[in-house]
C-alpha positions in Angstrom: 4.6 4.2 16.3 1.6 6.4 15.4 -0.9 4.8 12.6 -3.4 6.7 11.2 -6.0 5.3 9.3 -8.3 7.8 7.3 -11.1 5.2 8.0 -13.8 8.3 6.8 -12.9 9.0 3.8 -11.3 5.9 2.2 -10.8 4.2 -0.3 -8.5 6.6 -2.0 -8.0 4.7 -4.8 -11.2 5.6 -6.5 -10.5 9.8 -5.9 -9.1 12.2 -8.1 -5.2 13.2 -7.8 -6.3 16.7 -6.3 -8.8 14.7 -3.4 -5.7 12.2 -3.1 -3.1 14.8 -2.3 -5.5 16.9 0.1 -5.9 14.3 1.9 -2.5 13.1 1.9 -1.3 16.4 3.0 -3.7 16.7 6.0 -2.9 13.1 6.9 1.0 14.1 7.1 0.6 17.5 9.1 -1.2 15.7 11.9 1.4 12.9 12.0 4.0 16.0 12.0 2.4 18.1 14.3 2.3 14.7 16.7 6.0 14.9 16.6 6.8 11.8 14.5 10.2 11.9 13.1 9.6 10.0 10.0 6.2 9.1 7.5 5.7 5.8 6.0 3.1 6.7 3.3 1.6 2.9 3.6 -1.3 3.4 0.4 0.0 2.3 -2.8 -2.3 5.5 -4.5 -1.0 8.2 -2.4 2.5 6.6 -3.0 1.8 6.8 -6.5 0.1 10.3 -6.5 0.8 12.4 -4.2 4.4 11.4 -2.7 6.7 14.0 -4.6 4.2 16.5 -3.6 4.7 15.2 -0.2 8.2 15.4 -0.5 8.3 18.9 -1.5 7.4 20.7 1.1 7.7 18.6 4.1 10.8 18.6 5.4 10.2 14.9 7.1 11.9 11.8 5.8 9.0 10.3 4.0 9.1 6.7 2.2 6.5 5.4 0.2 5.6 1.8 -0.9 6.3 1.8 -4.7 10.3 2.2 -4.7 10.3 -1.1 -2.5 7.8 -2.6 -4.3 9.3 -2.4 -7.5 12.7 -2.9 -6.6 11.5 -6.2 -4.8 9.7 -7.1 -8.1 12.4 -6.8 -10.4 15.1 -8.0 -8.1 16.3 -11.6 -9.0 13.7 -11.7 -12.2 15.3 -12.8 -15.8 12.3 -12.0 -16.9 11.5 -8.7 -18.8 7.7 -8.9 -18.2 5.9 -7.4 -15.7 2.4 -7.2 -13.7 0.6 -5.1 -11.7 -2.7 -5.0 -10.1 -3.8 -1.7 -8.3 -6.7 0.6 -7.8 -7.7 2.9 -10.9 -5.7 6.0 -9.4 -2.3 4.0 -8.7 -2.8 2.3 -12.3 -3.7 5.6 -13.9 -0.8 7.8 -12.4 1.5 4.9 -14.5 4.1 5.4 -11.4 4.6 1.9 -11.6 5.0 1.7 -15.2 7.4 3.9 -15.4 9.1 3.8 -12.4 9.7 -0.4 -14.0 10.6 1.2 -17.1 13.5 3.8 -15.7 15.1 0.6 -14.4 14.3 -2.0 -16.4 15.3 -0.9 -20.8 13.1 -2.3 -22.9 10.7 -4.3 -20.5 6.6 -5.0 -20.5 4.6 -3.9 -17.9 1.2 -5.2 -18.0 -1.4 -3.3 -15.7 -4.8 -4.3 -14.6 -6.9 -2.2 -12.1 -9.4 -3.8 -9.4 -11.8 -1.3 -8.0 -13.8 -4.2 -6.5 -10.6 -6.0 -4.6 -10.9 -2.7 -1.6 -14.3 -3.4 -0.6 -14.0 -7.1 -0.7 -11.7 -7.4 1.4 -12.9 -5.3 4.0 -15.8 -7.7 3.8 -14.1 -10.4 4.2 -14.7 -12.1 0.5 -10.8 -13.0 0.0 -11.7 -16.7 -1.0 -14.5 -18.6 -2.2 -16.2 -18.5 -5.2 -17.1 -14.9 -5.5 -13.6 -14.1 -4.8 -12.3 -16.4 -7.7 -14.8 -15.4 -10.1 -14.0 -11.7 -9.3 -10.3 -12.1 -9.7 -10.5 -14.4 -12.5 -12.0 -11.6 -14.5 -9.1 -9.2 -13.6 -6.3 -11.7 -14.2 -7.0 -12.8 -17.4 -5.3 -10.1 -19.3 -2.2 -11.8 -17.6 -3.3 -15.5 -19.3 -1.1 -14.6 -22.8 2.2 -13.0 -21.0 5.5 -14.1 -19.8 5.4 -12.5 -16.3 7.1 -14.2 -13.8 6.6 -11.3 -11.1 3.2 -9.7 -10.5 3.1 -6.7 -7.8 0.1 -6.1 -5.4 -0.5 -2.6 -5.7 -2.5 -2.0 -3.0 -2.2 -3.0 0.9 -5.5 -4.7 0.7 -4.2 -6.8 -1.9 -2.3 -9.1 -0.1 -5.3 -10.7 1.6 -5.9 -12.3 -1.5 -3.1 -13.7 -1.8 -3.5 -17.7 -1.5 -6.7 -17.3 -4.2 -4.4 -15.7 -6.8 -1.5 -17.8 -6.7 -4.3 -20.6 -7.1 -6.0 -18.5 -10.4 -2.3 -17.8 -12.0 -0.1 -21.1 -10.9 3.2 -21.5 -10.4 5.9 -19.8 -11.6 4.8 -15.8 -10.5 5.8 -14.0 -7.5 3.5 -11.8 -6.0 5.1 -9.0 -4.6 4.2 -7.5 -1.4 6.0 -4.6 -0.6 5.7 -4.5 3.2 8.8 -6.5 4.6 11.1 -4.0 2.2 9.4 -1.1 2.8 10.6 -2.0 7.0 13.8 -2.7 5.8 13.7 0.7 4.3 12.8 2.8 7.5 15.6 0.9 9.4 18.0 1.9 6.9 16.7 5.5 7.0 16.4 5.7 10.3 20.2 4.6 10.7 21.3 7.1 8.3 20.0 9.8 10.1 20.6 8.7 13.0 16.8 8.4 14.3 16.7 5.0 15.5 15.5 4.3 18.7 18.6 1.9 20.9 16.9 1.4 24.0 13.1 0.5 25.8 10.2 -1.2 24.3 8.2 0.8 21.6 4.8 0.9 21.8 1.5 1.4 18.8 -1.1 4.1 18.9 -3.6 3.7 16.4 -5.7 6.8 15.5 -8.5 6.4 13.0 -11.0 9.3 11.3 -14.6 7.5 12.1 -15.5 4.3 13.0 -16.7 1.9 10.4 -19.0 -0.7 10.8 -18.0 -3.9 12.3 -14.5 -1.8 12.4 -13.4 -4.6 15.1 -13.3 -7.3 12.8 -12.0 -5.7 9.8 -8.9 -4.5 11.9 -8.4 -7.9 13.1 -8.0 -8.9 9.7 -5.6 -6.6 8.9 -3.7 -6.0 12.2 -4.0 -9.8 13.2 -4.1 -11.2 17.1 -1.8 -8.2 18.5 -4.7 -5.1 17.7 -5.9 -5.8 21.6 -2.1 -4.4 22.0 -2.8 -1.2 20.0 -4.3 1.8 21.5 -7.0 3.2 19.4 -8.6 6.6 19.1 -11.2 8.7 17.1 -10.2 11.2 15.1 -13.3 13.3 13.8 -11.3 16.3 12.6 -7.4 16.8 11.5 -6.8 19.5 13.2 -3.8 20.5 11.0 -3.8 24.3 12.2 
């Protein structure tokens, strides 16, 4: 497995859909040109913006995170009232809105953006009081609904996970599309007959700069296994 984190130049979510897609595109060609045979698009924005784009003229299996992450949301809900907290691009694009809409007649979908949730987590400040205080201000457009399913829109989201069940109570799902989105490339992989049946895979991690304190942000997000993962700078993507 290759990951490529476009440490430079993030957070996406806060770009226009041109920026979004450029960098999307050069992203993809340098996975290609490593000789992947399939591209988890694992940003909620780009997913949102730039995937059919993607889609179009790469001739890679490519899977997003939105499909899963709404079929997960609306899966098992009786409900017809939905929420979702993103960055201003992923809100903005309405791919969620509308993707809940196509498959669900008739529904709400209630939509908050949270331009300060990216930086705070890469600082750390998941709980506490700022944390609450933040998020409280985000979630209260949720306080007069009926939703009983509320998707995290972003992968930094999920960090935050314990202090918004607290702030919205019992009752809501948060969605997280990351187990269904694995589910997805095994299926995928078994349909075209990609799947790897034998030896031990490995995880190369390539990055575009190296933040500050980078060490302890990836160990927030990676967990105890990033000493496994081989890391390298990328300062240009050479996608000649």
């Amino acid at each position: 497995m290759l990951y490529l984190g476009d440490t430079a130049r993030v957070p996406y979510g806060i770009k226009s859909r041109e920026t979004i897609t450029r960098y999307a595109l050069e992203s993809s060609l340098f996975l290609l040109n490593n000789n992947v045979k399939l591209i988890v698009v694992a940003c909620n924005t780009v997913s949102a913006v730039a995937l059919p784009y993607l889609r179009d003229i790469l001739k890679a299996p490519i899977i997003g995170v939105l499909e899963p992450g709404v079929q997960a949301a609306i899966s098992g809900v009786n409900s017809n009232s939905f929420g979702i907290i993103a960055t201003p691009s992923t809100i903005e694009s309405n791919a969620y809105q509308n993707r809940i809409k196509e498959l669900r007649e008739n529904c709400l979908v209630y939509s908050q953006a949270c331009p300060l949730l990216v930086p705070m987590a890469e600082e750390g400040i998941t709980e506490g009081e700022i944390a609450e205080k933040v998020l409280n201000s985000y979630l209260k457009i949720f306080d007069d609904t009926t939703i009983k399913s509320l998707i995290l829109g972003c992968t930094h989201y999920p960090l935050f996970k314990g202090t918004i069940s607290r702030l919205l109570g019992e009752g809501i799902t948060l969605v997280d599309s990351a187990e269904t989105v694995a589910m997805e490339v095994e299926a995928m992989l078994l349909r075209e007959s990609l799947i790897k049946t034998h030896g031990n895979g490995k995880v190369k991690c390539f990055i575009t700069d190296v933040p500050r304190n980078f060490n302890e942000k990836a160990e927030r997000f990676f967990g105890s296994n990033l000493i496994e993962v081989s890391r390298k700078n990328i300062f240009e993507l050479n996608v000649d």
